[in-house]
mmCIF file of the C-alpha atoms, coordinates in Angstrom:
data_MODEL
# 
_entry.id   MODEL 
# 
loop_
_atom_site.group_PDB 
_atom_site.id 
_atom_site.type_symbol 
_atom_site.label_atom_id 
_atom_site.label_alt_id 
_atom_site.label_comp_id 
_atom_site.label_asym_id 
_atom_site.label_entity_id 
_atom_site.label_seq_id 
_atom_site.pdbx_PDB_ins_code 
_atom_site.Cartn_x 
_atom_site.Cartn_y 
_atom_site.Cartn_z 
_atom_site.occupancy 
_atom_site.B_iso_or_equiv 
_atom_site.pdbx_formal_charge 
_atom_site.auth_seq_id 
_atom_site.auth_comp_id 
_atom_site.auth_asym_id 
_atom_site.auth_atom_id 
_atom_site.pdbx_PDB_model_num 
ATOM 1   C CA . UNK A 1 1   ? -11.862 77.657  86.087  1.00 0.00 ? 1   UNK A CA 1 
ATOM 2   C CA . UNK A 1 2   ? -14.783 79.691  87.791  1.00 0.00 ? 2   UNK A CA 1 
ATOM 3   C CA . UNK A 1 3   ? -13.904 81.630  90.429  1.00 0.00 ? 3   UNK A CA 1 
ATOM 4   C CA . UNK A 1 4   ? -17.059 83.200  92.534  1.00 0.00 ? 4   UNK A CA 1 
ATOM 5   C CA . UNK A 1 5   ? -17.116 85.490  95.504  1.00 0.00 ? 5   UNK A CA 1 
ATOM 6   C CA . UNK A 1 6   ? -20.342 85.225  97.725  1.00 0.00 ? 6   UNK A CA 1 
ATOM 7   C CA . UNK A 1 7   ? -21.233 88.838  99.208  1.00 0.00 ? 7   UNK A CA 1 
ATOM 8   C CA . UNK A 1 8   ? -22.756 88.969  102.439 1.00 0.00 ? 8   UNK A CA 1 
ATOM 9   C CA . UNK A 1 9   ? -23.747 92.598  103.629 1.00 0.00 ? 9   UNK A CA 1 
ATOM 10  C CA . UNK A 1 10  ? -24.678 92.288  107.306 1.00 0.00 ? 10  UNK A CA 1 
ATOM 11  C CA . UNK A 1 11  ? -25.603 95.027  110.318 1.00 0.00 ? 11  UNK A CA 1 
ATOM 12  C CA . UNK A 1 12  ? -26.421 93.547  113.609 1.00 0.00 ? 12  UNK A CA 1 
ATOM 13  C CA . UNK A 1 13  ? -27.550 89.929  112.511 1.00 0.00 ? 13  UNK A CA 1 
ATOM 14  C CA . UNK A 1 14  ? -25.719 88.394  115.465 1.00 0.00 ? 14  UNK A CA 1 
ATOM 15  C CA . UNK A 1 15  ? -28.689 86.459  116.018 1.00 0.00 ? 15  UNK A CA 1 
ATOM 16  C CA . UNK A 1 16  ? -28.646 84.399  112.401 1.00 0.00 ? 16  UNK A CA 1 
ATOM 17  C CA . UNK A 1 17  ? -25.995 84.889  111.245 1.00 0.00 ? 17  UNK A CA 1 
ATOM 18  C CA . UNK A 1 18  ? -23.718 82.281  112.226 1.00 0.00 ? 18  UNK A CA 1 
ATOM 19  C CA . UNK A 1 19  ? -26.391 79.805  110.839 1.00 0.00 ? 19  UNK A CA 1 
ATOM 20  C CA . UNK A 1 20  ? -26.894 81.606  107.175 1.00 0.00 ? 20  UNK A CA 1 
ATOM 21  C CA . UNK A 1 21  ? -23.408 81.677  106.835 1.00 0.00 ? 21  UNK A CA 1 
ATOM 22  C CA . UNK A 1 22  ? -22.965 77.645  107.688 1.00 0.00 ? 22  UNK A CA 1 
ATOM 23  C CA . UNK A 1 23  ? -25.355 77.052  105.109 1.00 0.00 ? 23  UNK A CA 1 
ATOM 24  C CA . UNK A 1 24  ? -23.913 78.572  101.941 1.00 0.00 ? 24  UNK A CA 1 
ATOM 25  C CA . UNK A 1 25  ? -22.463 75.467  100.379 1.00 0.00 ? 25  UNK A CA 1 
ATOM 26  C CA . UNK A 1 26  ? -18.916 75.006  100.397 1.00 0.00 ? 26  UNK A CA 1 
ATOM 27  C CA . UNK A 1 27  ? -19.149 73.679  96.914  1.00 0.00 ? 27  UNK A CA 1 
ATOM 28  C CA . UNK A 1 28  ? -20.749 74.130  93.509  1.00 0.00 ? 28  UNK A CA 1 
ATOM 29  C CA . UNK A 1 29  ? -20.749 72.729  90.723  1.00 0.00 ? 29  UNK A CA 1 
ATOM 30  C CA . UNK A 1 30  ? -19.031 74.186  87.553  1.00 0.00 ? 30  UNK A CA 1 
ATOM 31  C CA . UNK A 1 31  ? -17.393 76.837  90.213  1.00 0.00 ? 31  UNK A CA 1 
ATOM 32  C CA . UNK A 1 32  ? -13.252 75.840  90.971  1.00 0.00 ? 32  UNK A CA 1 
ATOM 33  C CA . UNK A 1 33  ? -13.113 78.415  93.412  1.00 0.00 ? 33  UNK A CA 1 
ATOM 34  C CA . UNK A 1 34  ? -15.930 79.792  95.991  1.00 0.00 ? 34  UNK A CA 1 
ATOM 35  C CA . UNK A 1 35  ? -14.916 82.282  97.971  1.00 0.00 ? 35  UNK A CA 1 
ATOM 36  C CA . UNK A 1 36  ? -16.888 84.010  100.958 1.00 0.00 ? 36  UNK A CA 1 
ATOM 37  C CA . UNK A 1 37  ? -16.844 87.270  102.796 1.00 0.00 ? 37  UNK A CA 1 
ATOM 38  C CA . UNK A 1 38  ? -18.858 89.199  105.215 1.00 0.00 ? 38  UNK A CA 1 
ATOM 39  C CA . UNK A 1 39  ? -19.271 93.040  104.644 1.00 0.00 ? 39  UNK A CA 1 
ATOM 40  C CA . UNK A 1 40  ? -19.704 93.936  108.377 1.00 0.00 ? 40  UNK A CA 1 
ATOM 41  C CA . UNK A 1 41  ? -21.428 97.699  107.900 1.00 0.00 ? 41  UNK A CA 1 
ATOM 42  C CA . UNK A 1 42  ? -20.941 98.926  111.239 1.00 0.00 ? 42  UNK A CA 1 
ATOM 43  C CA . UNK A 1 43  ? -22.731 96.388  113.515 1.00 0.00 ? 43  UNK A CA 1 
ATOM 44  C CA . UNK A 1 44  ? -23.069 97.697  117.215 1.00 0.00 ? 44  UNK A CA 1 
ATOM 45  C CA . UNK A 1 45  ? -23.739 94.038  117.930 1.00 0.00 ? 45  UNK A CA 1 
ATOM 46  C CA . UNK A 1 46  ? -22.239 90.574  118.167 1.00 0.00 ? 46  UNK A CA 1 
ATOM 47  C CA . UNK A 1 47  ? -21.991 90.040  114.569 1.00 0.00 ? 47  UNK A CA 1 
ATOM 48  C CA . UNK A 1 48  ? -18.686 90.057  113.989 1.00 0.00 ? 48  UNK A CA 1 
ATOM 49  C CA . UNK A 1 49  ? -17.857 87.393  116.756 1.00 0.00 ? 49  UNK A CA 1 
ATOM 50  C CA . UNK A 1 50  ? -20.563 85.490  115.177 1.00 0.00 ? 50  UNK A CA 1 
ATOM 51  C CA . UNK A 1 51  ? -18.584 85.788  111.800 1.00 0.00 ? 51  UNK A CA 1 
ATOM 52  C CA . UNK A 1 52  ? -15.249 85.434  113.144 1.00 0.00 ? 52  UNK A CA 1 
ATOM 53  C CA . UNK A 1 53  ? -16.783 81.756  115.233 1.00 0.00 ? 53  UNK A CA 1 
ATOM 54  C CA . UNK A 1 54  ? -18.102 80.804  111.687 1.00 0.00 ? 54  UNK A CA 1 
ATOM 55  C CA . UNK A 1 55  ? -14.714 80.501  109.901 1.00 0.00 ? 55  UNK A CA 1 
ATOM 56  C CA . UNK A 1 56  ? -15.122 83.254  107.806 1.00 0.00 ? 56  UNK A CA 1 
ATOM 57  C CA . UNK A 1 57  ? -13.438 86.372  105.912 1.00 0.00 ? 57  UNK A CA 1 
ATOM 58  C CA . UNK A 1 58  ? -14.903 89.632  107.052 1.00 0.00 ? 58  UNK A CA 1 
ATOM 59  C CA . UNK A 1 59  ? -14.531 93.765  106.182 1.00 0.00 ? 59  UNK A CA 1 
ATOM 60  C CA . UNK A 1 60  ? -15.567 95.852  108.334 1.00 0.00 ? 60  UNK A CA 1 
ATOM 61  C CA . UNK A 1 61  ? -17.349 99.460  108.155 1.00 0.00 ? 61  UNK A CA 1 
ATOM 62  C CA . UNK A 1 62  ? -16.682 101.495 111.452 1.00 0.00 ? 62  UNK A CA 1 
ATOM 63  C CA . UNK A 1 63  ? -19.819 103.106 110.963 1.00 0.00 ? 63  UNK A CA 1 
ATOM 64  C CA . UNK A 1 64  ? -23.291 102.045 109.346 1.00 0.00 ? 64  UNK A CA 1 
ATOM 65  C CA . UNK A 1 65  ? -23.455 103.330 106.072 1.00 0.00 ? 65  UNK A CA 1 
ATOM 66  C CA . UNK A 1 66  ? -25.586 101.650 104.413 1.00 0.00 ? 66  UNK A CA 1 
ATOM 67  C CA . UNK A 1 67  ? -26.940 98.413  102.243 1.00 0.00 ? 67  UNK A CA 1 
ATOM 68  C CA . UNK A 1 68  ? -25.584 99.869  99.016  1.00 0.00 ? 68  UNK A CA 1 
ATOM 69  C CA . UNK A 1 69  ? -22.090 100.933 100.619 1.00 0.00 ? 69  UNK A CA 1 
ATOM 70  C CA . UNK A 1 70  ? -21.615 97.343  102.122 1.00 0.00 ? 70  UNK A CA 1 
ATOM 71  C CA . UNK A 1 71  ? -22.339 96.751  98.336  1.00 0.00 ? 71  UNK A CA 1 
ATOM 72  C CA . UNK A 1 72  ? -19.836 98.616  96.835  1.00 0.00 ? 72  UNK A CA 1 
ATOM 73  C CA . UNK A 1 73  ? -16.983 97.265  99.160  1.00 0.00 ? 73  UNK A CA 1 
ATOM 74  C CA . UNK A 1 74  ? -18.234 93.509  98.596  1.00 0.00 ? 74  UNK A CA 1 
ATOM 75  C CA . UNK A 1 75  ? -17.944 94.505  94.469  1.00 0.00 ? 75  UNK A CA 1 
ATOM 76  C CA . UNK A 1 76  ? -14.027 96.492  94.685  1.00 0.00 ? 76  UNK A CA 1 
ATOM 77  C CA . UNK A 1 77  ? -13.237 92.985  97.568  1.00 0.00 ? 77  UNK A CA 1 
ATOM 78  C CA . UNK A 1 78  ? -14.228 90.495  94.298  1.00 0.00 ? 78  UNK A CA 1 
ATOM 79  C CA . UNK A 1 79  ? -12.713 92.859  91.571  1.00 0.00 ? 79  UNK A CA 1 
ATOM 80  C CA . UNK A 1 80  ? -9.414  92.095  94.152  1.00 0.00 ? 80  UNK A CA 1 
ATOM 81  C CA . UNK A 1 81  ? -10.251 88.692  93.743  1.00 0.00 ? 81  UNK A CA 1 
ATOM 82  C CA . UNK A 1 82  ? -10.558 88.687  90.457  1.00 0.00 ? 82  UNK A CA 1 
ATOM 83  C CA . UNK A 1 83  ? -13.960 86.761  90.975  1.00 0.00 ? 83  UNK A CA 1 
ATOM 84  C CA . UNK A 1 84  ? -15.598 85.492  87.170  1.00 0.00 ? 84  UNK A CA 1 
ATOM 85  C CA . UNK A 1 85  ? -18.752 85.656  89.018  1.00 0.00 ? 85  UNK A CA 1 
ATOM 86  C CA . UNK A 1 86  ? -19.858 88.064  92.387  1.00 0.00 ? 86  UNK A CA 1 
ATOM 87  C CA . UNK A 1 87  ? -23.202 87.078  94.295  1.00 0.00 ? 87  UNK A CA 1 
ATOM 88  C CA . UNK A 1 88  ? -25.127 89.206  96.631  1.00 0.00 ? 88  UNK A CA 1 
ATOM 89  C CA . UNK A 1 89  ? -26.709 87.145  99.477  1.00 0.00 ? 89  UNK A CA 1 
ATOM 90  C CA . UNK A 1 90  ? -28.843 88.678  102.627 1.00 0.00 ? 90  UNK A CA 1 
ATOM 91  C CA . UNK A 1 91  ? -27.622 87.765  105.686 1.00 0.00 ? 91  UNK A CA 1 
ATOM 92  C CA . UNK A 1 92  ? -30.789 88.102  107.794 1.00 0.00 ? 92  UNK A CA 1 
ATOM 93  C CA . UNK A 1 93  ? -31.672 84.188  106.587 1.00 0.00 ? 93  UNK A CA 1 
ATOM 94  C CA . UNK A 1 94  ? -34.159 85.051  103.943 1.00 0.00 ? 94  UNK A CA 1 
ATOM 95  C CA . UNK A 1 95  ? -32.712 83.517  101.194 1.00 0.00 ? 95  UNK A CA 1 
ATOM 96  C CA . UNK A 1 96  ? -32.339 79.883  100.288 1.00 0.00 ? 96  UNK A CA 1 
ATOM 97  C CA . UNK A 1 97  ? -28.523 78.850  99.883  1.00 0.00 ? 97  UNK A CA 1 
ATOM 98  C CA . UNK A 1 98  ? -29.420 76.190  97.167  1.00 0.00 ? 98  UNK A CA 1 
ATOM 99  C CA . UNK A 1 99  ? -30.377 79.100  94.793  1.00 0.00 ? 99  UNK A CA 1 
ATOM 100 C CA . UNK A 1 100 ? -27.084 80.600  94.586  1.00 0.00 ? 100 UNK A CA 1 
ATOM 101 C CA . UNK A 1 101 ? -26.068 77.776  92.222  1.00 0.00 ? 101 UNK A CA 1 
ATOM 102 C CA . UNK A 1 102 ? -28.949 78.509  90.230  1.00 0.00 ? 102 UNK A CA 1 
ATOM 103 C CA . UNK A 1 103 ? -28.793 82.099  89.934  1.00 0.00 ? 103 UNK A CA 1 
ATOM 104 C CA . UNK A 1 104 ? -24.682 81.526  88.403  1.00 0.00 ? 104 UNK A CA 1 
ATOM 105 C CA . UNK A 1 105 ? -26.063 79.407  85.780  1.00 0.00 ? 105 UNK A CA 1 
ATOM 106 C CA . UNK A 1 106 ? -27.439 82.409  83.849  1.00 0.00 ? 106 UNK A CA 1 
ATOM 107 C CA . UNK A 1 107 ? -23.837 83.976  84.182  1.00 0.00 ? 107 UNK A CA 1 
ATOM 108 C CA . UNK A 1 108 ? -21.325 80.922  83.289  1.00 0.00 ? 108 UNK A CA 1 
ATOM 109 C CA . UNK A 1 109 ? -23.533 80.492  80.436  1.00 0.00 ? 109 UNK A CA 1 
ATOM 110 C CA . UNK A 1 110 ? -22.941 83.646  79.390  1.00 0.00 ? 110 UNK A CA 1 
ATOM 111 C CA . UNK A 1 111 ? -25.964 84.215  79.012  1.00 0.00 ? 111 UNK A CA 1 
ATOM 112 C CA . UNK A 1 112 ? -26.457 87.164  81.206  1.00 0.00 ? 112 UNK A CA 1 
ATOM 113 C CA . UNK A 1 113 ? -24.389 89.972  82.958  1.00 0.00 ? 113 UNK A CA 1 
ATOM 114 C CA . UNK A 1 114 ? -26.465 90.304  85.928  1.00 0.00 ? 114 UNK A CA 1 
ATOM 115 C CA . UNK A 1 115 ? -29.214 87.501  87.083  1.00 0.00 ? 115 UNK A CA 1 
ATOM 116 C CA . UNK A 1 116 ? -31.359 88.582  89.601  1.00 0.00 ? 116 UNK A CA 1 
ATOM 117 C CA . UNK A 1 117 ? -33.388 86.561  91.643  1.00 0.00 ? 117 UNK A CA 1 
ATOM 118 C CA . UNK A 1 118 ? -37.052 87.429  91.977  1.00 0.00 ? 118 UNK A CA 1 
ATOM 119 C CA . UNK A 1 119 ? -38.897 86.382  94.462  1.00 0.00 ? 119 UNK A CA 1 
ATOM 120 C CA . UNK A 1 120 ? -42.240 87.265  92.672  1.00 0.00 ? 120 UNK A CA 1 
ATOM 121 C CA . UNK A 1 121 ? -41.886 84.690  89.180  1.00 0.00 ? 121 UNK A CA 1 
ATOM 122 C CA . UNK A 1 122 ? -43.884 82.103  90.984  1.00 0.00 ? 122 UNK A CA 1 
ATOM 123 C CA . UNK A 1 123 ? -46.046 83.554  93.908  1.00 0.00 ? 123 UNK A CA 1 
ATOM 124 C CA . UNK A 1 124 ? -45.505 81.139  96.516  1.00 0.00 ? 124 UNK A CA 1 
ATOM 125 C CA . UNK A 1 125 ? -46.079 81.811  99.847  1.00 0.00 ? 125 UNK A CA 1 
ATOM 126 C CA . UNK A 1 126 ? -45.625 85.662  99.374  1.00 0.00 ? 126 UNK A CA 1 
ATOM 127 C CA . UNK A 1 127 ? -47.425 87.916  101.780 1.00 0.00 ? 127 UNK A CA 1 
ATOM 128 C CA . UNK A 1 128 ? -50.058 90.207  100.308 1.00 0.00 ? 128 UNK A CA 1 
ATOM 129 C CA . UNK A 1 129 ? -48.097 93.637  101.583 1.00 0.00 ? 129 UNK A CA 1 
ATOM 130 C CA . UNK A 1 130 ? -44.891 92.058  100.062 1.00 0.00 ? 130 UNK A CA 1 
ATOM 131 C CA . UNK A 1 131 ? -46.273 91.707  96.755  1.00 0.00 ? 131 UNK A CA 1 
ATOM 132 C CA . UNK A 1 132 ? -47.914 94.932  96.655  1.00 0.00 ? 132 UNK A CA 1 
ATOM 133 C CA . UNK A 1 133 ? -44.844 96.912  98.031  1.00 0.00 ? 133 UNK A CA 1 
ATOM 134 C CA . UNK A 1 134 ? -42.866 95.426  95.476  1.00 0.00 ? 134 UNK A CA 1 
ATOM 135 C CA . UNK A 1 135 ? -44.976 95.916  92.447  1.00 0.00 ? 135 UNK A CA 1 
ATOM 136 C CA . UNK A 1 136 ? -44.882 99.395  93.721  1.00 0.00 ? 136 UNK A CA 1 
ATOM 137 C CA . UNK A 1 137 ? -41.194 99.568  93.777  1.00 0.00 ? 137 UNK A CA 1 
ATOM 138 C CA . UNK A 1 138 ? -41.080 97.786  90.266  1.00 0.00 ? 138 UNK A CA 1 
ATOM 139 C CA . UNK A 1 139 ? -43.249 100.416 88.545  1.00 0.00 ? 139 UNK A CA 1 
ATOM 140 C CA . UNK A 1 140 ? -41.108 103.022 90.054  1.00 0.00 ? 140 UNK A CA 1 
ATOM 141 C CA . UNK A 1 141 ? -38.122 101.776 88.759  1.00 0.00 ? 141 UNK A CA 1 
ATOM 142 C CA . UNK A 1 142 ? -39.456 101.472 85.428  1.00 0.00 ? 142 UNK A CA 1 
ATOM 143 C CA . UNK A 1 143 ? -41.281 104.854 85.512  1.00 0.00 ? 143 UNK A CA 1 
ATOM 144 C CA . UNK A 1 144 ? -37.985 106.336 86.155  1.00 0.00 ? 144 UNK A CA 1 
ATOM 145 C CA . UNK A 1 145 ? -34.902 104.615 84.834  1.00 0.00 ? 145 UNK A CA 1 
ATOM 146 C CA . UNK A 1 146 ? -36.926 102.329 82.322  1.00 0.00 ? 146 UNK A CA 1 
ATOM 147 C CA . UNK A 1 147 ? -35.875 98.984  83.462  1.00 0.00 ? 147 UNK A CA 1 
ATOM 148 C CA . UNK A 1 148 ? -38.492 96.310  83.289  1.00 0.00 ? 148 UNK A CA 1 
ATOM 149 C CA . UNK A 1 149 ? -38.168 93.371  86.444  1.00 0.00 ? 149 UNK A CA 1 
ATOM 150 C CA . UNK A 1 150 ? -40.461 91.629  88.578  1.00 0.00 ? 150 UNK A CA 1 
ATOM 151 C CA . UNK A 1 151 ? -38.062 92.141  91.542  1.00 0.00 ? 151 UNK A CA 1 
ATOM 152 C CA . UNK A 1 152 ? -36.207 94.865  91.474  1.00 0.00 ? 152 UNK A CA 1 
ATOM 153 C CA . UNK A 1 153 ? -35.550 94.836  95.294  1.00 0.00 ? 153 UNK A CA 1 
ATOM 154 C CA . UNK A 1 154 ? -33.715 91.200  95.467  1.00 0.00 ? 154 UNK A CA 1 
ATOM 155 C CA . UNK A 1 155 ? -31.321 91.071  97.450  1.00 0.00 ? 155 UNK A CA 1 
ATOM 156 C CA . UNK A 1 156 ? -30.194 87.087  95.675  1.00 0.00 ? 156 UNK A CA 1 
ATOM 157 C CA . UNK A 1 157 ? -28.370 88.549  92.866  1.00 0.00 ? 157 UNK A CA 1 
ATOM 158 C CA . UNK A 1 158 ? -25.288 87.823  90.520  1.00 0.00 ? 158 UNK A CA 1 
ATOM 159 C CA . UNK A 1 159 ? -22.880 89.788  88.513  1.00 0.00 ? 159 UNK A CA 1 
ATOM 160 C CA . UNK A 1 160 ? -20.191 88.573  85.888  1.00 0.00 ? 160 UNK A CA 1 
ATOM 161 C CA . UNK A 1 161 ? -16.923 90.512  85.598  1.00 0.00 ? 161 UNK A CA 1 
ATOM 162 C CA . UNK A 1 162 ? -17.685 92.693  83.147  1.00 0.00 ? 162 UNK A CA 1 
ATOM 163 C CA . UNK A 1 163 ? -20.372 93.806  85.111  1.00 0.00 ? 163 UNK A CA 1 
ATOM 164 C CA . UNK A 1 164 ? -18.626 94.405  87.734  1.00 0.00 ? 164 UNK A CA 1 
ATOM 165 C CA . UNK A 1 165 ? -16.535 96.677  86.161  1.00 0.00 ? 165 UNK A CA 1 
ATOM 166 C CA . UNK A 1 166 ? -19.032 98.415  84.535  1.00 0.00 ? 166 UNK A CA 1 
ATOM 167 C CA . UNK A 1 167 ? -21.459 99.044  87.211  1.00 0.00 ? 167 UNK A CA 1 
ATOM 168 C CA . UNK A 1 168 ? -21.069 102.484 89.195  1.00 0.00 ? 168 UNK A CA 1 
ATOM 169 C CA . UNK A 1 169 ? -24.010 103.304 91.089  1.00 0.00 ? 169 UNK A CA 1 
ATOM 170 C CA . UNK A 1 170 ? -24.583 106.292 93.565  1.00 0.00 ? 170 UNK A CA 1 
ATOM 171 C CA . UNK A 1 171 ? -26.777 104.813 96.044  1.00 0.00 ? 171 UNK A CA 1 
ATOM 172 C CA . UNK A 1 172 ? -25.672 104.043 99.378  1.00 0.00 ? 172 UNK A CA 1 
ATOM 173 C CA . UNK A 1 173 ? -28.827 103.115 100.928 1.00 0.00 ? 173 UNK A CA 1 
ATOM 174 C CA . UNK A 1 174 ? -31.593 100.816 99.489  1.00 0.00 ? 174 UNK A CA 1 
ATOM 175 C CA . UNK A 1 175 ? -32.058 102.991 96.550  1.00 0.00 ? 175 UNK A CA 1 
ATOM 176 C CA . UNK A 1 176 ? -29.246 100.870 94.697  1.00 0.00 ? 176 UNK A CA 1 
ATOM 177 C CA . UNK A 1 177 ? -30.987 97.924  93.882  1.00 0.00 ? 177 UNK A CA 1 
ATOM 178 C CA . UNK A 1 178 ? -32.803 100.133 91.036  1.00 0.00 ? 178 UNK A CA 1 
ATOM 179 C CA . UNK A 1 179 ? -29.805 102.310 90.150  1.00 0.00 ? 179 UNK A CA 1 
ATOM 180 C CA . UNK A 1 180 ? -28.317 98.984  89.624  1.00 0.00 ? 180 UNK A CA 1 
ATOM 181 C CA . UNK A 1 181 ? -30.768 98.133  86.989  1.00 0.00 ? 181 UNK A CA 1 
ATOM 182 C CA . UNK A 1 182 ? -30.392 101.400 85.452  1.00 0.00 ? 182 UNK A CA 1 
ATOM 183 C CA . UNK A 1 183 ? -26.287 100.576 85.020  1.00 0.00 ? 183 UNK A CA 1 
ATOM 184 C CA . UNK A 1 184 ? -27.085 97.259  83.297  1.00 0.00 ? 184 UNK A CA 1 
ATOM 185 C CA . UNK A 1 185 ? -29.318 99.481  80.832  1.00 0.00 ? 185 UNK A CA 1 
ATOM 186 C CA . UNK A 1 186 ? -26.857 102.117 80.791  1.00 0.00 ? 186 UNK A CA 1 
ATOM 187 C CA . UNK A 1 187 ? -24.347 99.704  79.811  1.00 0.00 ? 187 UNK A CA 1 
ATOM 188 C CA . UNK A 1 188 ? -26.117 97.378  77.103  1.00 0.00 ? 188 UNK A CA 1 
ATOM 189 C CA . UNK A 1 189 ? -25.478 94.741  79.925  1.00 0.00 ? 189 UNK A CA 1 
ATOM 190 C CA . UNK A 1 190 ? -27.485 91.295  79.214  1.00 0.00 ? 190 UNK A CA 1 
ATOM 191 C CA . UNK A 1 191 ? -30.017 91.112  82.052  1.00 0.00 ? 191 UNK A CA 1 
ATOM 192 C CA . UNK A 1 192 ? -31.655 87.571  83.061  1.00 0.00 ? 192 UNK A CA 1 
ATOM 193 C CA . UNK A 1 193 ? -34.550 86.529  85.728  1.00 0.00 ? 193 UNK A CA 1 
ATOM 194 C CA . UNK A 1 194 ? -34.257 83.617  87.795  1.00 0.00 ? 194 UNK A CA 1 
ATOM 195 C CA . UNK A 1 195 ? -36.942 82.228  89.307  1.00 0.00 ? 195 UNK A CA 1 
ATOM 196 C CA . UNK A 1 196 ? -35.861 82.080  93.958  1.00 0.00 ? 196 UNK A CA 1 
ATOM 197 C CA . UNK A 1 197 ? -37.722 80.809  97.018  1.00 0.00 ? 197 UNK A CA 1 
ATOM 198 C CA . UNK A 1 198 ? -37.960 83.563  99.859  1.00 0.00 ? 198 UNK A CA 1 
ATOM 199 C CA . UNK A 1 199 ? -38.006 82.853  103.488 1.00 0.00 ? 199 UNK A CA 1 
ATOM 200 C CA . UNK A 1 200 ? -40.392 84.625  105.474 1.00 0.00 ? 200 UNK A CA 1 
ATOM 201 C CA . UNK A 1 201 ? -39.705 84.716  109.109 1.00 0.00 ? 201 UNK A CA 1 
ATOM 202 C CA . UNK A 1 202 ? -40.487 86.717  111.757 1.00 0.00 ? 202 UNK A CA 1 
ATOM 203 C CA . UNK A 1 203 ? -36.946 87.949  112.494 1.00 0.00 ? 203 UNK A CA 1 
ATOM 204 C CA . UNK A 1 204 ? -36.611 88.894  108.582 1.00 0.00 ? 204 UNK A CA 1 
ATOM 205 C CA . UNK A 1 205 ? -39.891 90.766  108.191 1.00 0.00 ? 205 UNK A CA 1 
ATOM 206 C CA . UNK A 1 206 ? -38.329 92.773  110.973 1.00 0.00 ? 206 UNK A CA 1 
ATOM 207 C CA . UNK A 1 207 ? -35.082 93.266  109.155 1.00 0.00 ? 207 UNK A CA 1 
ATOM 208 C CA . UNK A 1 208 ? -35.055 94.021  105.555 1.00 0.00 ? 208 UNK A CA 1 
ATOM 209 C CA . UNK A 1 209 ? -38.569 92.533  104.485 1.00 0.00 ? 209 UNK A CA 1 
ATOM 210 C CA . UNK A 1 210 ? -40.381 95.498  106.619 1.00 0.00 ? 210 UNK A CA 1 
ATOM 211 C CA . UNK A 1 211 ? -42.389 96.987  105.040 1.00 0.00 ? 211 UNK A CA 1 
ATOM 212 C CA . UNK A 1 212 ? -41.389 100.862 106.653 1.00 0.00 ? 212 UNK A CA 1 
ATOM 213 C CA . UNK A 1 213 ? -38.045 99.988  104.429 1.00 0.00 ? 213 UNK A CA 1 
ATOM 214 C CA . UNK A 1 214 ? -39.821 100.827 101.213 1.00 0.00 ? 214 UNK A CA 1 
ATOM 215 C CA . UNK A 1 215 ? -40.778 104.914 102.737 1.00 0.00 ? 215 UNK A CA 1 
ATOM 216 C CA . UNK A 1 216 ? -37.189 106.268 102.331 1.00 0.00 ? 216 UNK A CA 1 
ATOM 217 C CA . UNK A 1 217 ? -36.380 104.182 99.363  1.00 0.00 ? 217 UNK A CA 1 
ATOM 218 C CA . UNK A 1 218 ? -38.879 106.032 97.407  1.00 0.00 ? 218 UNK A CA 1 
ATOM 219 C CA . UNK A 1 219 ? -37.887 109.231 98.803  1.00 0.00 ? 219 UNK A CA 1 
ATOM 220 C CA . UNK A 1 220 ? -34.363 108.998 97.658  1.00 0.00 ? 220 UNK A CA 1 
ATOM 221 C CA . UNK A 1 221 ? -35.159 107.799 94.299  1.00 0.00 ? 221 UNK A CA 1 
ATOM 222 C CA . UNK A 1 222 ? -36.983 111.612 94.089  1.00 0.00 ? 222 UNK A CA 1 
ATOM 223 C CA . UNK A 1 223 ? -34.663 113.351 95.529  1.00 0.00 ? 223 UNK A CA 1 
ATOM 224 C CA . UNK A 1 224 ? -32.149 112.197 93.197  1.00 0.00 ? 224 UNK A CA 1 
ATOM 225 C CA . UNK A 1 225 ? -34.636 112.307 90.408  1.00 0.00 ? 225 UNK A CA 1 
ATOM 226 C CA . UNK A 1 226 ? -35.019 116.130 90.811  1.00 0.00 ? 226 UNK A CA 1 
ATOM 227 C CA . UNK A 1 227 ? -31.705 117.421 91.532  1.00 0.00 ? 227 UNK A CA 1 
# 
C-alpha cells in the first residue's frame, strides 16, 4: 500500500491549468492510492474555477506568498494524508506527467529520500540561457550549503515520509529549492537524480522558466547567507 500526494503550487495559471491537471495520470503503478491537490497561492485570476471545473481538491492562499509557501502547505496537506510518497509538480505545463512515475521509483525503492528531477542529465532541447542560468544556480548552491545537483531548481521533485518530516526550510520564495537540498544534507537524507523531459513553451518561459526569476533568487540566498 503506497499512498502518494501530487503537489501542485499554482498563481494565475488559469490559462493551462485545467489541461496540466487532466493530464496527471489517474493511476500508477505500484501506488494504491494517488491523491491530488492544488495549492492555489493567491491567484487574482481564474485559476481556481479552472481547478474547481477540473475535479479537483484545492487550498487556497488569500494572498500570494510565494513558491516555497505554496510548498510548505502542499508538505503539512500530505503529512495530513499521511502520504508514503509527496511529489512537487509545476502547474504552468512544463513538466511531463509520465515522469512522475519515474521520479517515485527512486523513493518506493527506498532507495532515496528525495529524487529530484533534473532537467539538465541529458541536454535535450534545453535553451542555451537555461542551461547557463542553472549551472549558475547549481554552483551557488554548492558554494554555499555544499550540496552537489545538476538541477537544483526542479520544480519535478519527490519526497518520502521521513523526509517530509524532516525537512524545515525557511524560504518562502524560490530560494527553497536549495535550502531544500541543504535539509536533505542536514539530515543524512539519501538524495537520488532522475533523469526528466522539460517542456519549453512560450507561456512557461514567461512563467517560472524566465530567466529575470533567477535575480532575486540569488539575492535572497545572500541575504540570508549574511545575517
Amino acid at each position: 500500500m503506497v499512498k502518494v500526494v501530487v503537489v501542485v503550487p499554482v498563481f494565475n495559471e488559469s490559462a493551462v491549468i485545467y489541461k496540466v491537471l487532466k493530464s496527471i495520470p489517474k493511476k500508477i503503478r505500484g501506488v494504491s492510492e494517488l491523491n491530488v491537490v492544488v495549492i492555489n497561492d493567491g491567484s487574482t485570476d481564474n485559476s481556481q474555477f479552472e481547478v474547481q471545473r477540473a475535479g479537483f481538491s484545492i487550498v487556497t492562499h488569500v494572498i500570494n506568498r510565494g513558491l516555497g509557501a505554496a510548498i510548505k502547505t502542499g508538505m503539512a496537506y500530505a503529512r495530513v494524508k499521511k502520504a508514503d510518497v509527496m511529489v512537487t509538480f509545476d502547474g504552468d505545463g512544463q513538466h511531463d506527467p509520465s515522469d512522475i512515475e519515474k521520479i517515485i521509483v527512486p523513493i518506493i525503492q527506498k532507495k532515496a529520500d528525495l529524487a529530484i528531477g533534473s532537467r539538465f542529465k541529458k541536454l535535450k532541447n534545453v535553451p542555451l540561457d537555461r542551461y547557463f542560468l542553472n549551472w549558475i544556480a547549481n554552483f551557488v548552491t554548492f558554494l554555499f550549503y555544499g550540496a552537489l545537483t545538476t538541477d537544483s531548481q526542479s520544480g519535478l521533485r519527490a519526497f518520502s515520509q521521513k523526509a517530509l518530516n524532516l525537512v524545515d526550510f525557511k524560504g518562502e520564495r524560490m530560494d527553497f529549492s536549495s535550502e531544500i537540498l541543504l535539509e536533505a544534507k542536514r539530515n543524512n537524507l539519501k538524495k537520488a537524480e532522475v533523469p526528466i523531459k522539460a517542456i519549453y513553451t512560450e507561456y512557461s518561459r514567461k512563467k517560472g522558466q524566465k530567466n529575470s526569476n533567477a535575480i532575486p533568487t540569488f539575492a535572497r540566498f545572500l541575504v540570508r547567507l549574511l545575517r
